[in-house]
TORTOR-608227 format. One line per field, with one value per residue (C-alpha): x, y, z. Coordinates in steps of 0.2 Angstrom, whole numbers. Example, Ala and Ser with C-alpha at 12.3 -4.5 7.8 and 13.67 -1.06 7.14 Angstrom:
BEGIN
xx	c(62 68) $
yy	c(-22 -5) $
zz	c(39 36) $
END
This chain:
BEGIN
xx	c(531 548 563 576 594 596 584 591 579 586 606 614 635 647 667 676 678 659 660 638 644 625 611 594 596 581 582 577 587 578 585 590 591 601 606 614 620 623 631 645 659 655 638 639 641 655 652 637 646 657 640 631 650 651 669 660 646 631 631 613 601 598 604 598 603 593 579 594 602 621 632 649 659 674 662 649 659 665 651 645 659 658 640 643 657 663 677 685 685 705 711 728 718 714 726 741 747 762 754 735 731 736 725 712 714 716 698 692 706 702 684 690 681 687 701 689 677 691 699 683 677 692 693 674 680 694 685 670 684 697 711 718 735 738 737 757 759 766 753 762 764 746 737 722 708 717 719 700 697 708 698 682 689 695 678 669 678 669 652 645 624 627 640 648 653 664 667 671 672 683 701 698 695 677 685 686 672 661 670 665 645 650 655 641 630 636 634 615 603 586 595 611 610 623 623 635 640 647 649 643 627 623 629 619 602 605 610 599 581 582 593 596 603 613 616 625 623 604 595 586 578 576 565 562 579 569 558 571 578 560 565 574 572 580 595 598 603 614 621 616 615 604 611 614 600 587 590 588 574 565 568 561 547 544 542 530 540 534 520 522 517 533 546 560 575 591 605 615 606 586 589 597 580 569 576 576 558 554) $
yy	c(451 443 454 446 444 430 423 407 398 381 383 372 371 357 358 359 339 336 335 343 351 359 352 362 371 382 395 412 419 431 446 444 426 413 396 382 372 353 340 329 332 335 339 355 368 375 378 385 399 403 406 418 428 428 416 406 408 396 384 386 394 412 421 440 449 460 460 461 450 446 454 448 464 469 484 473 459 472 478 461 456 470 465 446 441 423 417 399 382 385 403 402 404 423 428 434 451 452 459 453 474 474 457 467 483 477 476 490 503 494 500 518 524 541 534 537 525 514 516 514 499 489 495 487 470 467 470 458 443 448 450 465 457 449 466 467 448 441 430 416 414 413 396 388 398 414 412 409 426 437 433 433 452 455 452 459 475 477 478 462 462 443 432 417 404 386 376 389 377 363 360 369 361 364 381 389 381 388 405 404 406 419 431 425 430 449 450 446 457 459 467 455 436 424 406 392 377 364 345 352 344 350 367 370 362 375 389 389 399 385 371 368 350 346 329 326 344 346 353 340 348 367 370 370 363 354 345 339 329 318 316 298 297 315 309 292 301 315 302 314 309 317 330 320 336 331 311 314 326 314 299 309 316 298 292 306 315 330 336 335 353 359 364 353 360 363 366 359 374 372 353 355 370 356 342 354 359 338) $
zz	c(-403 -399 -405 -414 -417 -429 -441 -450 -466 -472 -468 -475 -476 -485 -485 -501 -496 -497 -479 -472 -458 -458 -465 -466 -450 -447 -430 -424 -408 -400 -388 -371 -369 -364 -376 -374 -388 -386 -394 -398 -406 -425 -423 -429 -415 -420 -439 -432 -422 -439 -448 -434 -436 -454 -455 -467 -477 -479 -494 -496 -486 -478 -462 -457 -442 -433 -449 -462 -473 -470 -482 -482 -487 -477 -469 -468 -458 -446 -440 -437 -425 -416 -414 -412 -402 -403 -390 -397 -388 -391 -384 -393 -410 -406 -393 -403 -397 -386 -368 -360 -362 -380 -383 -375 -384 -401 -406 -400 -406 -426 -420 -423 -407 -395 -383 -369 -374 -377 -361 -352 -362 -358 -339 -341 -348 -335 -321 -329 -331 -315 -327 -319 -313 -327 -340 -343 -343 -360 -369 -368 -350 -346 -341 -353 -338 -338 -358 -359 -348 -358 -373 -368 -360 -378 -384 -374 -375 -390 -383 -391 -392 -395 -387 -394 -383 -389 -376 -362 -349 -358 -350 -334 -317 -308 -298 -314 -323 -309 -311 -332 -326 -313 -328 -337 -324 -325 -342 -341 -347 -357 -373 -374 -379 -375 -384 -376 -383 -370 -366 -348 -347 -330 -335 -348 -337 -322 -334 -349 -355 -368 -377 -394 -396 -413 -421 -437 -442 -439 -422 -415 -403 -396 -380 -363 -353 -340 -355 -365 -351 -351 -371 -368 -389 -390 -379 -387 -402 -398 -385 -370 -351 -338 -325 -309 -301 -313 -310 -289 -292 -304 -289 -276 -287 -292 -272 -271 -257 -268 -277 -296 -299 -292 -304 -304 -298 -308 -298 -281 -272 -277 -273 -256 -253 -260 -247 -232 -238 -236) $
END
């Protein structure tokens, strides 16, 4: 049986406004996977991040983590985040001490731990992101990349099971959008799950175990990454175009230069082995 970290029944969220941010959202994320979360903008990523982290509380609707129900107690909440890490689209809105190594240390010296786990915790972090020149650097001075690197170091000085992700990509050029999945890829493992939500279409095809898409506050659809791009009903909706690998793979499947029991191939790489392979 799968383990699980999250188990969400009928979530539903409205703003003080009336706003329904979420509306009946049903989900279990297991252990040691990788999820990507697509969607436009106001479709509910977000506010579904702020749930799994306990910054805002379902209207309706239930969510447990790891078999238990969320409590939203000051004890509670912090042993949650130190569990589920979230890093926000916008850096600036959890970078606020006066050096990158303070950043970095704040959350795991409110953990109470011995200052060797500590030391060798962030020591961990900063090697993971490549933030090791920038550690006396005033926050203030740092690019929108390096920003995003120190906070995903902050988080995951804290040992994160789960890993929160808004828009880790957005505002950086391609060098440093391909740098994003290099640290993702150290931090894959069979216990820790990572959840992304991104615009990056191909992204989220070459880097997924599944895909959840949202629309209007609602998942539309959760599976199989290569399926959902054959789902033209699925993408009208959430206003969704197919990764450029997908579309030549399709074409050259479709003039049958290869047999149709081959995987599909989902990033640059597996297309150039499949075409040398022709």
């Amino acid at each position: 049986m799968t383990e699980l970290y999250f188990d969400l029944k009928n979530l539903s969220y409205a703003y003080a406004d009336g706003t329904h941010a979420l509306t009946d959202i049903t989900l279990q994320i297991p252990k040691g996977k990788k999820i990507a979360i697509l969607g436009h903008n106001g479709a509910g990523k977000s506010t579904l991040f702020q749930h799994l982290n306990g910054i805002l509380q379902p209207t309706t609707g239930s969510i447990s983590f790891c078999g238990d129900a969320l409590r939203y107690n000051r004890k509670s909440l912090k042993s949650l985040r130190q569990q589920v890490g979230i890093v926000f689209q916008d850096a600036d809105n959890q970078l606020f001490s006066g050096t990158v190594k303070q950043d970095i240390a704040f959350g795991p010296l409110n953990l109470g731990w011995p200052t060797e786990k500590i030391e060798k915790n962030i020591a961990w972090a900063v090697a993971q992101t490549e933030v090791e020149t920038l550690l006396e650097k005033p926050i203030h001075f740092l690019s929108v990349g390096q920003k995003k690197r120190v906070a995903m170091a902050g988080v995951l000085a804290m040992e994160p099971s789960v890993l929160l992700l808004d828009e880790p990509t957005a505002g950086l050029d391609n060098y440093y959008a391909a740098q994003v999945l290099q640290y993702l890829a150290k931090l894959e493992n069979d216990e820790r799950t990572i959840l992304l939500a991104t615009h990056d279409i191909q992204l989220a095809y070459e880097w997924a175990d599944s895909i959840l898409v949202m629309e209007a506050g609602q998942i539309i659809y959760n599976g199989d990454p290569v399926a959902l791009f054959h789902h033209k009903d699925v993408l009208e909706r959430a206003h969704l175009e197919r990764p450029w690998v997908f579309e030549m793979a399709l074409a050259l499947q479709n003039k049958k230069l290869f047999d149709k029991n081959i995987p599909l191939p989902r990033s640059k790489n597996d297309l150039q082995q499949l075409i040398e392979q022709l």
